[in-house]
C-alpha angles and dihedrals in degrees: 000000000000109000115192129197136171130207138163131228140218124244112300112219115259122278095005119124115238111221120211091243095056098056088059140070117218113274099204125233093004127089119233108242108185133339123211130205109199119190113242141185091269125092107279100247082077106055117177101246106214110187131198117200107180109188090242100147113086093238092053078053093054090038081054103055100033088062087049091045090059130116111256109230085252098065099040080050083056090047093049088048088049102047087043093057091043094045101039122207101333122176096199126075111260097232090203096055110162100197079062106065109197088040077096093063105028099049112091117266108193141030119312115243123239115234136196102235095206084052092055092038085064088069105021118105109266114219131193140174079265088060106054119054117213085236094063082073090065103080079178096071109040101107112029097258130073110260114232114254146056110328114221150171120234109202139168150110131269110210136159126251090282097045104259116149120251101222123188095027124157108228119185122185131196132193152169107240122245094292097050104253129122128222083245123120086219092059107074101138105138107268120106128261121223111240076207108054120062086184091227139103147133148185146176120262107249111231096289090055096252127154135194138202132182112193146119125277109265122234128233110257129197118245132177107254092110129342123302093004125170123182108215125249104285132161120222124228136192128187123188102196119199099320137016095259090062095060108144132186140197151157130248121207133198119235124250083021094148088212106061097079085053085049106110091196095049089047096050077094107081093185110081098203086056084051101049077055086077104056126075125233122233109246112201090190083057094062133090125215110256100349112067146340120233144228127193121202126180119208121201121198106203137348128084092285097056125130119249131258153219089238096061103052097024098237 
């Protein structure tokens, strides 16, 4: 493989060499191989920088071929069909879920331990409505400046199987910023990040259960499961109950988002009303002129009608 890219420079100071590793960015995971400075037409302070990167290391070589081994989107489309059709309408995650790759090696293997809660509770964080302030809500306001995106309000209610309200409820939420791209050193595929949104908030249920977000709409991001994946814009939650032991977590979804029947975790769930379970609905009384759509989301704790969580399909 010969990538070639070209890229022009500003003035170089006078009398000051210019060495080949200074005209070029990185390129990550590939060697540069040569670089070539060819004379142009323009003064010849601004050179055009051409630059060869051969793949010569052994690992550029992996990197290479792994991309070249993975499922096409078509193929892990074919495997959902297929499981879906084996497994019938299931409202429980299937933990070995083949579309989902890692599913293999994240899903528990071996029998889960029993604990004593009020063992756990003597070392667990202890919360209370101190501890959270009303503006951590706000995922717009965090750093000084207005995040670039949609802005948007995230509402529902969380209730148990017979409709009570959960009051008092932590509730925790996690995203990737407009562009698709998490605060997080492991995430460096080439979209922006926002110096005004951190991508994280939280806040407690008032006594009907109610929650409340105000952030900006996610983008979709690429991850490694198949070639040329992109999860679709979700939001994570996390909700703690009433002790430590009871954590739960979960995804939210948009509706109309195109990606969400390719997504292998969202289709881990064979039964399409479970899944439906899953996507917010736009909500136009949420909105406010000029200022923010809105989204409402219900989340339901037990009962046949609950919403599904991270803890029962490990992801």
């Amino acid at each position: 493989m010969v990538l070639v890219e070209g890229a022009e420079q500003g003035q170089q100071p006078r009398g000051e060499a210019r060495r080949p590793w200074q005209c070029c960015r990185p390129f990550v995971g590939l060697t540069l191989s040569s670089v070539e400075v060819e004379a142009s037409t323009a003064p010849p302070a601004r050179p055009i920088i051409r630059r060869v990167i051969t793949p010569t290391s052994r690992t550029d070589r992996s990197i290479a071929n792994a991309s070249a081994a993975l499922s096409s989107q078509r193929e892990i489309t074919a495997e959902i069909a297929e499981v879906a059709a084996r497994a019938g309408p299931n409202p429980q995650p299937l933990l070995d879920y083949p579309p989902y790759r890692s599913s293999r090696l994240r899903r528990p293997t071996k029998e889960l331990h029993q604990v004593d809660p009020e063992q756990i509770e003597l070392h667990a964080p202890v919360f209370g409505p101190q501890d959270v302030d009303p503006l951590e809500a706000d995922l717009t306001i965090q750093r000084g400046g207005v995040p670039i995106g949609e802005r948007m309000i995230v509402t529902g209610r969380i209730t148990d199987g017979e409709g009570r309200a959960v009051r008092n409820q932590l509730v925790e939420v996690w995203q990737a910023n407009a562009a698709g791209r998490y605060i997080h050193q492991r995430d460096q595929h080439p979209a922006p990040t926002d110096p005004n949104f951190i991508g994280a908030g939280r806040c407690l249920t008032d006594d009907d259960g109610a929650y409340q977000f105000t952030t900006i709409k996610p983008g979709p991001y690429p991850w490694k499961n198949h070639r040329n994946a992109w999860r679709p814009a979700h939001i994570h939650f996390s909700l703690f109950g009433t002790n430590f032991t009871q954590r739960l977590i979960t995804q939210m979804y948009f509706p109309g988002d195109p990606l969400v029947g390719l997504d292998p975790i969202y289709q881990s769930i064979t039964e399409q009303a479970v899944r439906d379970r899953l996507v917010a609905s736009y909500d136009h009384d949420l909105t406010e002129p000029e200022w923010c759509t809105g989204y409402r989301w219900d989340i339901v704790l037990t009962g046949g009608g609950r919403t599904r969580t991270e803890t029962e399909d490990d992801e």
